[in-house]
N, C-alpha and C positions, 0 to 999 in steps of 0.2 A: 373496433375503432383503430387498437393499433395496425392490424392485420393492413386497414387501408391505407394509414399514415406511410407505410413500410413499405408497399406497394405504389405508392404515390413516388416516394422518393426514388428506389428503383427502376419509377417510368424516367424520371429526372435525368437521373444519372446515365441511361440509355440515350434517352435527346440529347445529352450533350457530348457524349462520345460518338455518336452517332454525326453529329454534328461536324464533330472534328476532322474525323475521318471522310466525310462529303466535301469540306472545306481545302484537305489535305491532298484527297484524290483530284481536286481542279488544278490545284496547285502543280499537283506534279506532273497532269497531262501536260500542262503549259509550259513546264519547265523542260520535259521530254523533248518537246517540239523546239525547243529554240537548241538546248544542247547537241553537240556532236556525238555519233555513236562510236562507241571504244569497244571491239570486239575485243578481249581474251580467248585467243583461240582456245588454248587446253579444254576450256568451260565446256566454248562452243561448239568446237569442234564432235567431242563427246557427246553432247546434245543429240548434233544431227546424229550421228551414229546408231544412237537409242532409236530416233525418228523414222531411220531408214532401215533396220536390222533387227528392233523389236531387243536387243541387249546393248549396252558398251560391255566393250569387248576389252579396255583395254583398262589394267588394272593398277596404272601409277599412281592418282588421284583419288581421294572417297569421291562419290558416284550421288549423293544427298543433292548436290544442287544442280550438274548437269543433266539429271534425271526433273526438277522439275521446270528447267528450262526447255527440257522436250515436250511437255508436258502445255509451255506455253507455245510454243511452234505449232503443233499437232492442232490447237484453237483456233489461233489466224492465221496458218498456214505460210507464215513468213517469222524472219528473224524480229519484224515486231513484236511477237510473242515473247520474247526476253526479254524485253522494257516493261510489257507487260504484267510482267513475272516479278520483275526488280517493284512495282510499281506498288504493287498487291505487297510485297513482302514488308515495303518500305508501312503500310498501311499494317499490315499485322503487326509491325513492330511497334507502331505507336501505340496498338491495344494491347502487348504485354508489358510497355511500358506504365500505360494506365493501368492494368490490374494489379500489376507489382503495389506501387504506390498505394493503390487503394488496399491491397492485401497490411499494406505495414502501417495504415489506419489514417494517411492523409484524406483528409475531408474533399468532397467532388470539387469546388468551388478552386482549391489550391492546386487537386490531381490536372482539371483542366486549366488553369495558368502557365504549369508547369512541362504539359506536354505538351501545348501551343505553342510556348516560347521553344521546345526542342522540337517539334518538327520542322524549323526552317534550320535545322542543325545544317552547315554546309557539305562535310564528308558524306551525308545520306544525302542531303538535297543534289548534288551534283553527279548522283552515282546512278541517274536510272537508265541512262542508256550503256552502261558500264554490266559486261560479265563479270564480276567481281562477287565474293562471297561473304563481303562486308555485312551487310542487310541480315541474311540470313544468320551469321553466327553472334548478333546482337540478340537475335529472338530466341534462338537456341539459350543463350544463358539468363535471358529475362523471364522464361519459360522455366529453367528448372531452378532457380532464387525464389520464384511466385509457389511452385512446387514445394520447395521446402518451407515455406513460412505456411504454408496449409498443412505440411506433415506435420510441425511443430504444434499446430491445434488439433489431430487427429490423434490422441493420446491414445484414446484405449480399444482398439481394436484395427485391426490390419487390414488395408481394403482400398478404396479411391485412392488416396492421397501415394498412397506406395504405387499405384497402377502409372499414376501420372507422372512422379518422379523416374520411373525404369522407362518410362516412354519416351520423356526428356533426356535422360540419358543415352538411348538410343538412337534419339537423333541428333542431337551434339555429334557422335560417334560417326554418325552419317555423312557431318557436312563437313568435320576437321577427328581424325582420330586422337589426336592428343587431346582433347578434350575429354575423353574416359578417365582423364585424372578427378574429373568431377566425383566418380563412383566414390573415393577416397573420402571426398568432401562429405558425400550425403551420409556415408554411414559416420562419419564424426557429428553430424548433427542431430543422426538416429539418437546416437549418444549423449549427446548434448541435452538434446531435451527430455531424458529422462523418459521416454518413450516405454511402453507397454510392448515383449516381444520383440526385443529389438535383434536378437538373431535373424529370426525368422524373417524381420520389415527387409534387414540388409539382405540376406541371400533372397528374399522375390524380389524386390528392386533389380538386382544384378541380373537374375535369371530373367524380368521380363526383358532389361536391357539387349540381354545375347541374342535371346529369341528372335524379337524383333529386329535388331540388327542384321541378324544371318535370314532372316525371312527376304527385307527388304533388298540386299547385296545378292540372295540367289532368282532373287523375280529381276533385278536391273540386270544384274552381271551374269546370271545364268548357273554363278555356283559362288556358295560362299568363299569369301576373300577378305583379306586385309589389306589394305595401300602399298606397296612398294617403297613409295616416297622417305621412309623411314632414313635406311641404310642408304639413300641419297642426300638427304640433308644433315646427315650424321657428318658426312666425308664434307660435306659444303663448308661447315662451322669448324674442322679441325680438319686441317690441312696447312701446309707452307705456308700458301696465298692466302688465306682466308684473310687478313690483318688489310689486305692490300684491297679489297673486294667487299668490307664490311656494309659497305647501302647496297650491297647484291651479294650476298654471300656464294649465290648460284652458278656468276663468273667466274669464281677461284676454279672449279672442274674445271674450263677449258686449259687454265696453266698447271694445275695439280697434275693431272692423270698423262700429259708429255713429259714432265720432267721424272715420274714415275717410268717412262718410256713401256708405257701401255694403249694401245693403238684402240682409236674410237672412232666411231663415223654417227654414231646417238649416244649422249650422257647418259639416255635413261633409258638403256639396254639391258635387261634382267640380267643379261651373262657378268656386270658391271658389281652386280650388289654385293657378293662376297667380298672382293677386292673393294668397294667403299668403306664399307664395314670392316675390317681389318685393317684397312691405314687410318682409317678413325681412330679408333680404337691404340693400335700402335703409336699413334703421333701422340695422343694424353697419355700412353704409357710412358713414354720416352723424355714427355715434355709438358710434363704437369703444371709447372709455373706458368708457362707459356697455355696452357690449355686455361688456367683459372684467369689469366689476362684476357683472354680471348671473349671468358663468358663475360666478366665485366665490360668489356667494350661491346657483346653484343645487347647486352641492357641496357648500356647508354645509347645505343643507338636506337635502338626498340625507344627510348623515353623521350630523345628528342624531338624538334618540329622539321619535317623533312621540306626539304629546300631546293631539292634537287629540281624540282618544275618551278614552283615560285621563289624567288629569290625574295630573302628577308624585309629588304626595304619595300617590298612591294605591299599596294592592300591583302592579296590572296598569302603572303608570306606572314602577317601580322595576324589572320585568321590561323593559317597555323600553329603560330607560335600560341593563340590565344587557348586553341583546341588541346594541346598537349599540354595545357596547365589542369585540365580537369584531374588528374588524381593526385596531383600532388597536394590542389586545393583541397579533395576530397578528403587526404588523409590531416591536412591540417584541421579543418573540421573538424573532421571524426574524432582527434587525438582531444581536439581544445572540449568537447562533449557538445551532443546534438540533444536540441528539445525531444519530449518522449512522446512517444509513438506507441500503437499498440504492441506494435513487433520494432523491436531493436534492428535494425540491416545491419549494423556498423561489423561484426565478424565472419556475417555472411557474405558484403560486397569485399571486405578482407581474402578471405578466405578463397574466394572465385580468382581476384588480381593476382597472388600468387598461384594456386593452381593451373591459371592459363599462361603468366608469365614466364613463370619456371623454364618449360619443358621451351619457349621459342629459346630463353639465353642457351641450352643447353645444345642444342640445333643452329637453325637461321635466327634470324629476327631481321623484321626491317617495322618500318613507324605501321605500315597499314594493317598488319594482326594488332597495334592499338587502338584502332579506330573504336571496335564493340568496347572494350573495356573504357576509352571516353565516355561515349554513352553512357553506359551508366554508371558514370563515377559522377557526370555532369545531372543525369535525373535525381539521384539519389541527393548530391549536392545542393538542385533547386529545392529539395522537402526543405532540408536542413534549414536554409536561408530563407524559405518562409514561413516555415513555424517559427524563427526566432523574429522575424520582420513581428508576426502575428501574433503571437503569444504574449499574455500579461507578465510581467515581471514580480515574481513572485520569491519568498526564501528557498532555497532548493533542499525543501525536505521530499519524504515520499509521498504525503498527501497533498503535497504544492504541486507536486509532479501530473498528480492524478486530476485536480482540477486543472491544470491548464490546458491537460488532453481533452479533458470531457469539455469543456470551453467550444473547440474550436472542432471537434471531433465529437457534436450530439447524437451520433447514427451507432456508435462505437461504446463498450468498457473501457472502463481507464485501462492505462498498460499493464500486459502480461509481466510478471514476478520470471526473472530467465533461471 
């Protein structure tokens, strides 16, 4: 009887994600069609390349998203297949948004309110005819957050859970390499949760990680590689101009490397990177006060609402502004204490915003690597806001705790003890 009750509910919960994403996918055709299409050449460019040559050949950029942009080309045999692409990812994103949620014990009823209400998010809703990597490195970190809340119940013995976290970590690596700071992350929560084996969970994580990395990078690019990109956005973030150039840090090259009177005809010429890399480096030698101003001003800029297209007073400038309050809100919340859940998020969605943060002040930053980390600071935020909307008020002990989860949460155990 229960077997069916269980199965009954899982048809449920399938109709209405199912649902969502049918609703979603209309949505976005319709939206495709009236928006303008924004080529990103680097993306696209690359693409066609893969399309026409069977590799990209060209090794500035990770190769994760315009590998399956070629992938949408190759289908319908035109640059519709990027909208495509953008279309379907935007659609996978809202299912790891929904497994997350449900993975940290929101009930289906609040999981769909709350992904309903974000999939007209505007930064995604606007972005499908855009070669942009927004989409995909949303899913990238909602994949390996969903990941770790299943390692943290996979206590005693080494297997799926580890398979799928190195596999998330592999493709993070795929679509932005700064994001292997994650690696960092997962074995601190190997740790954290008191896990069974925990050498052993950390080095196969890591090791599927490479694997697969270096598989995927010698099937696109023909021989394993790392991005280039490195030792150019090093020289981008510390340099003379950069102060001058901070909502593009990437213009500073064009006045950095003249007044160096070092002669270029392409910024991102390999012969280029030694000499990036060493005036990097030289200039925080020389000018450390001046270096740690620099990271501070590229945080604030990374945190504010960028202006530069819509101007403030405008409605699409007030959406802005509105969008770049999600983590600050997030961390108010978090700080002031969120109703209980099976799985806690609060040090895991912590722990991701620094990890991704960091490494942009350290380099570039500009508002758009914030886009994913809105996301989910705002999903995470709608649990918070309605389980307190929803929840009986109760004394805050630990058995008040555990009824108000099981309350609204009958599919679930009361919360995990961290």
């Amino acid at each position: 009887m229960s077997g069916n009750k269980l199965t009954s509910r899982q048809c449920n919960e399938s109709l209405c994600l199912g649902a969502l994403l049918a609703v979603s996918l209309a949505v976005a055709v319709a939206v495709s069609n009236i928006l303008p299409y924004y080529r990103a050449d680097e993306y696209a460019d690359w693409a066609m390349q893969l399309v026409r040559t069977g590799h990209i050949y060209d090794d500035f950029l990770p190769i994760g998203y315009p590998a399956l942009l070629a992938l949408g080309f190759k289908v319908l045999h035109s640059e519709t297949g990027f909208t495509a692409v953008n279309i379907l990812l935007s659609l996978v994103m809202l299912a790891s948004a929904w497994f997350y949620l449900r993975l940290t014990g929101l009930s289906v009823k609040l999981t769909l309110l709350a992904v309903s209400l974000l999939s007209v998010y505007p930064d995604f809703s606007l972005s499908y005819n855009k070669t942009q990597d927004t989409n995909i490195t949303a899913i990238a970190l909602f994949a390996f957050m969903s990941f770790i809340i299943f390692l943290s119940r996979d206590k005693d013995r080494v297997g799926l859970s580890d398979l799928l976290v190195g596999l998330s970590l592999a493709f993070a690596g795929l679509i932005r390499p700064n994001m292997l700071v994650l690696v960092p992350v997962s074995w601190f929560f190997i740790y954290r949760s008191r896990l069974r084996f925990r050498l052993r969970r950390a080095v196969l994580q890591s090791l599927i990680a490479g694997l697969v990395y270096c598989a995927i990078t010698v099937l696109v690019h023909g021989s394993m590689f790392f991005p280039r990109n490195g030792a150019y956005n090093l020289y981008s973030g510390y340099n003379p101009y950069t102060i001058e150039h901070l909502w593009n840090e990437e213009d500073s090259i064009y006045a950095a490397l003249p007044a160096q009177h070092i002669p270029f005809t392409n910024n991102r010429d390999p012969s280029l990177d030694p000499i990036y890399r060493a005036s990097a480096i030289a200039f925080i030698r020389h000018h450390p006060g001046t270096a740690l101003h620099l990271d501070l001003l590229k945080f604030t800029t990374m945190m504010l609402p960028d202006f530069h297209v819509h101007p403030a007073n405008t409605p699409a400038g007030g959406m802005k502004i509105l969008t770049a309050l999600a983590i600050p809100l997030w961390l108010i919340f978090a700080i002031s204490g969120a109703p209980p859940r099976q799985y806690d998020p609060r040090l895991l969605v912590s722990s991701v915003l620094v990890a991704i943060i960091l490494p942009f002040c350290l380099i570039i930053s500009t508002q758009r690597f914030r886009i994913p980390l809105d996301f989910i600071c705002w999903t995470d935020l709608g649990a918070i806001v309605l389980l307190r909307i929803t929840s009986p008020v109760l004394p805050k002990t630990k058995e008040s705790s555990a009824v108000a989860y099981t309350v609204h949460n009958p599919d679930h155990c009361p919360p995990i003890d961290s």
